[in-house]
C-alpha positions as CSV (number, residue, x, y, z in Angstrom):
1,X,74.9,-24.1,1.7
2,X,73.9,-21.2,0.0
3,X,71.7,-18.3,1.3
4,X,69.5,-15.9,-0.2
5,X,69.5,-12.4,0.7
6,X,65.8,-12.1,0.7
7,X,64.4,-13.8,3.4
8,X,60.8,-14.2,3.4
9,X,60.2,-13.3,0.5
10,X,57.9,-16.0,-0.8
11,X,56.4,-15.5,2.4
12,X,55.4,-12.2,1.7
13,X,54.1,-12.8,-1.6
14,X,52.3,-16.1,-0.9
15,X,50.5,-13.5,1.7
16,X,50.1,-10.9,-0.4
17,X,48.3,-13.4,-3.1
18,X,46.0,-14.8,-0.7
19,X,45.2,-11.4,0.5
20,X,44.3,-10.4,-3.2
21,X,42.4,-13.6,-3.6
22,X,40.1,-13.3,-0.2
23,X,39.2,-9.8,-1.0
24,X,38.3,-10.8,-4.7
25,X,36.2,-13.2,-3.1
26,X,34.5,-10.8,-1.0
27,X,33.8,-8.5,-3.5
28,X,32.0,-11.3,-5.1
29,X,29.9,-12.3,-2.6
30,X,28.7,-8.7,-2.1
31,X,27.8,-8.1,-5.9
32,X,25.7,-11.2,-4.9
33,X,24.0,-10.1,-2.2
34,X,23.6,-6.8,-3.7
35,X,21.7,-8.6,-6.6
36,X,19.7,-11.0,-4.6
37,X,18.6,-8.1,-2.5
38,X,17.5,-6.2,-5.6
39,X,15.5,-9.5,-7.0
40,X,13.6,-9.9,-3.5
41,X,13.0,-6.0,-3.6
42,X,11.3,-6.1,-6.5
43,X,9.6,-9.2,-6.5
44,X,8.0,-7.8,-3.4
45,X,7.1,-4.7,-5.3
46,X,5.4,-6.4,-8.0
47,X,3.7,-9.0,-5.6
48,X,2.8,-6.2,-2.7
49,X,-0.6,-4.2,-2.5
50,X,-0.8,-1.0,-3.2
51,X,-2.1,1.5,0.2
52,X,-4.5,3.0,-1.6
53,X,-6.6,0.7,-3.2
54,X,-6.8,-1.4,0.2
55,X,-7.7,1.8,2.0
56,X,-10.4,2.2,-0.7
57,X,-11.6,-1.3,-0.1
58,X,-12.0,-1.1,3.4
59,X,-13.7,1.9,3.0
60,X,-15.8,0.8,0.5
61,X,-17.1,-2.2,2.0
62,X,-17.5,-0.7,5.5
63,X,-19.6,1.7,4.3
64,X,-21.9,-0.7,2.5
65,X,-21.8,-2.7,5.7
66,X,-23.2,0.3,7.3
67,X,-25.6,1.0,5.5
68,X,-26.9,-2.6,4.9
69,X,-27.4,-2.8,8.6
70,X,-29.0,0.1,8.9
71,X,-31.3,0.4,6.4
72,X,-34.1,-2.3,6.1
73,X,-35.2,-0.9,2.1
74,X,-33.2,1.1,0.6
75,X,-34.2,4.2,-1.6
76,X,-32.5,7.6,-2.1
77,X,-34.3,9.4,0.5
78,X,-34.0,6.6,2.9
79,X,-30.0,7.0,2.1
80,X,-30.1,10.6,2.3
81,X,-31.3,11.0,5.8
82,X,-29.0,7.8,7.2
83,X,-26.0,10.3,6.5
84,X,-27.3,13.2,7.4
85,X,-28.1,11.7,10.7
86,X,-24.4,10.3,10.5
87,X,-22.6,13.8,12.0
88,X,-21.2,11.8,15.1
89,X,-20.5,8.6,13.6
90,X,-17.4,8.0,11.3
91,X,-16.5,5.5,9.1
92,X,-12.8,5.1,8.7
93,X,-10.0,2.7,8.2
94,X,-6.5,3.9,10.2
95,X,-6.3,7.5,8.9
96,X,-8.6,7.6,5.2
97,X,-12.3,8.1,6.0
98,X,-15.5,8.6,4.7
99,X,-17.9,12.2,4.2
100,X,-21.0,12.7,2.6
101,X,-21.5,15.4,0.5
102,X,-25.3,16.6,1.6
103,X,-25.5,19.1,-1.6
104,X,-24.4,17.0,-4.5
105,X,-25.7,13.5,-2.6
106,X,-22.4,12.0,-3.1
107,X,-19.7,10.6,-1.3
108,X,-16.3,11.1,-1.0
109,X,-13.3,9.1,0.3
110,X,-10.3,10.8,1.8
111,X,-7.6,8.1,1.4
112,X,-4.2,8.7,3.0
113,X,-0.7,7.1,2.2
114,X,1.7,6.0,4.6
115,X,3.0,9.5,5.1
116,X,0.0,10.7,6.7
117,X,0.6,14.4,4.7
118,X,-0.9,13.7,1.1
119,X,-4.4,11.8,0.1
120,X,-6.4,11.5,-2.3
121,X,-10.2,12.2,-2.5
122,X,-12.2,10.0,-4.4
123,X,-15.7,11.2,-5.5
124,X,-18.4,7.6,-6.0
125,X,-22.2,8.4,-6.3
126,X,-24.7,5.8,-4.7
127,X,-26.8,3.7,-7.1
128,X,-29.3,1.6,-6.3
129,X,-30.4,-1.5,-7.8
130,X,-34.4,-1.2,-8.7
131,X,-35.1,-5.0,-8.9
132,X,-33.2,-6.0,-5.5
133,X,-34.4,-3.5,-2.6
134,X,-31.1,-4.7,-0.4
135,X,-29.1,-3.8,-3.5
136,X,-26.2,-1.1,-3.3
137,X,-23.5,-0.2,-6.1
138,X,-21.4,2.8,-6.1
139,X,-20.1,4.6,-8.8
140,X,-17.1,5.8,-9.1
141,X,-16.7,9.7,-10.4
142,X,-13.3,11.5,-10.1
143,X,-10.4,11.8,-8.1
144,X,-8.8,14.7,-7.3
């Protein structure tokens, strides 16, 4: 019988294929993963809510709320002397709350991201509605 000189040679390179193979085959599955995690990122990008426009609605609303319930008719001076009587009482949604400007009559929303270090202020005058006495818009200004 003959003998070869290399023993375990087809060993090695069966191993050595298979080796190349599995790690080829887990490079694959990560480019995979990598790409569904990139779809689900942005899907939930595009389908998410942006912080500040729910902040603003909160706002919004509770502040209409409040002054719905506290007001039986409504008219600008009736408006005027709910907030100015409103030192103590704040109306606010996790950090972003509400002032009232007594000068110009207006009212302005401080809005905070996630961060807690930058906001916005948005500036919305009050406007009543002349035909409905329980009638309250507001109109939006600037923001800075």
């Amino acid at each position: 019988m003959y003998r070869s000189k290399r023993k375990g040679f087809i060993m090695i390179f069966t191993l050595l294929n298979l080796m190349l193979i599995i790690s080829c085959l887990f490079y694959m599955l990560n480019i995979e993963s990598i790409k569904a995690s990139r779809v689900k990122d942005c899907i939930k990008y595009e389908l998410g809510e942006n912080e500040y426009e729910k902040h603003r609605e909160y706002l919004l609303s509770r502040l209409k709320n409040y002054i719905m319930n506290n007001l039986s008719e409504i008219n600008d001076e009736d408006l005027h002397n709910l907030f100015m009587g409103k030192e103590n009482e704040v109306i606010k949604y996790e950090k972003s709350y509400v002032k009232y400007d007594k000068e110009k009559k207006i009212i302005i929303l401080f809005i905070y991201q996630d961060s807690y270090r930058t906001y916005k202020k948005e500036y919305y005058e009050i406007e009543l509605n002349k035909g409905d006495k329980k009638q309250v818009a507001f109109k939006y200004i600037k923001t800075n």
